[in-house]
C-alpha positions in Angstrom: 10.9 -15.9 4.7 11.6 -15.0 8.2 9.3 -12.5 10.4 10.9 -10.3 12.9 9.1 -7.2 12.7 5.9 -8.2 14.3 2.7 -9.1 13.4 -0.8 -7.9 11.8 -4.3 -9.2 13.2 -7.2 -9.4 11.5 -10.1 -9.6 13.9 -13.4 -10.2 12.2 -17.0 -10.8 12.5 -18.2 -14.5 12.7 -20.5 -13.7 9.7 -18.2 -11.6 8.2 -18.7 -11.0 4.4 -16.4 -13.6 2.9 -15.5 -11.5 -0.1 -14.9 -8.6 1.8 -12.8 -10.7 4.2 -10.6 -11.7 1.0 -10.5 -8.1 -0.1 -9.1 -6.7 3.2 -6.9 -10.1 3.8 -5.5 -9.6 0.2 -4.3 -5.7 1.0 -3.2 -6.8 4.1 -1.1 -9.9 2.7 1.0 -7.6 0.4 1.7 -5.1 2.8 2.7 -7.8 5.5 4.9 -8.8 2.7 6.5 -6.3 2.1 7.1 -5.6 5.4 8.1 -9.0 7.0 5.0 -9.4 9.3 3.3 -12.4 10.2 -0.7 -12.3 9.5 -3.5 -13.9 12.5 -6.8 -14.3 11.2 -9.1 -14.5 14.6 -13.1 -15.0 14.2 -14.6 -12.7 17.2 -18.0 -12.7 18.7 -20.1 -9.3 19.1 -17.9 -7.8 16.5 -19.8 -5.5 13.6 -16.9 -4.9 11.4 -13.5 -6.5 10.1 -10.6 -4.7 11.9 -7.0 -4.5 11.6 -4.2 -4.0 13.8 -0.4 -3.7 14.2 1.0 -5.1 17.4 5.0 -5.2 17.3 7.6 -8.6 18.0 8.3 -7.1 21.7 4.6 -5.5 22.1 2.1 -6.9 23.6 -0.1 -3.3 22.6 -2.3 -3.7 19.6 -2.4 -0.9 17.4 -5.6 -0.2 15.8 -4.6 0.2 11.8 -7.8 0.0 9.7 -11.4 -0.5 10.5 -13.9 -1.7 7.6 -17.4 -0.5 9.0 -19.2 1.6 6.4 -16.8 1.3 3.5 -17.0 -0.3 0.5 -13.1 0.4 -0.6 -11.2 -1.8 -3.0 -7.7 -3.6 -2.6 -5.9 -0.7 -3.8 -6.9 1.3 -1.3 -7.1 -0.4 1.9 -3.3 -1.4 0.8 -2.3 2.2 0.3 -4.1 3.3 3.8 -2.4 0.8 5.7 1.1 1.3 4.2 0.5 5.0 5.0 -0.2 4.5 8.3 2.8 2.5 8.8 5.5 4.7 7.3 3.8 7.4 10.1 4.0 4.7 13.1 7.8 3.8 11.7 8.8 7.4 12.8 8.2 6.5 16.4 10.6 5.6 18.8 9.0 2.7 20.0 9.0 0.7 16.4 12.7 0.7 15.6 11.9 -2.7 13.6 9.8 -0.3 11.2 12.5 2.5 11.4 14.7 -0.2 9.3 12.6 -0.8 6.6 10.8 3.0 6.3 12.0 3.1 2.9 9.9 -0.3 1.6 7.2 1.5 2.8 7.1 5.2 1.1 
């Protein structure tokens, strides 16, 4: 399959929870999926919490998208908070890429 819409990064914890990790890598691989983004998995010092952002093919701005301190949610619905979050980003201007596929994500 080919990427062109950009990518998602995972930034987490060196001693992040492995099954959380697989949890939130899981919900983050279908929706990447679906929307023809590439995944980066980077281990980060002085980090508390796994986080998740958007950064676009021509962007070099990362977009924060989810943040898993204090929660305890399942697959279902990290997947569904992500995915909402990108149907609102694909109605800005500046993520035509996303504009295309708007109706994979609703």
């Amino acid at each position: 399959m080919l990427y062109t819409n950009g990518k998602f990064l995972i930034y987490t914890p060196r001693l992040a929870n492995k099954k959380r990790l697989e949890v939130i890598g899981s919900a983050v691989s279908k929706i990447a999926d679906t929307l023809r983004l590439e995944i980066e998995v980077a281990r980060k010092k002085k980090l508390l919490s796994t986080y998740v952002y958007y950064r676009g093919y021509y962007d070099e701005e990362e977009i924060p998208i989810y943040c898993d301190w204090g929660k305890n949610w399942n697959e279902k619905e990290i997947y569904d908070t992500i995915k909402s979050i990108m149907f609102a980003l694909s109605f800005h201007p500046k993520h035509a890429t996303l504009q295309v596929i708007r109706k994979q994500i609703a």
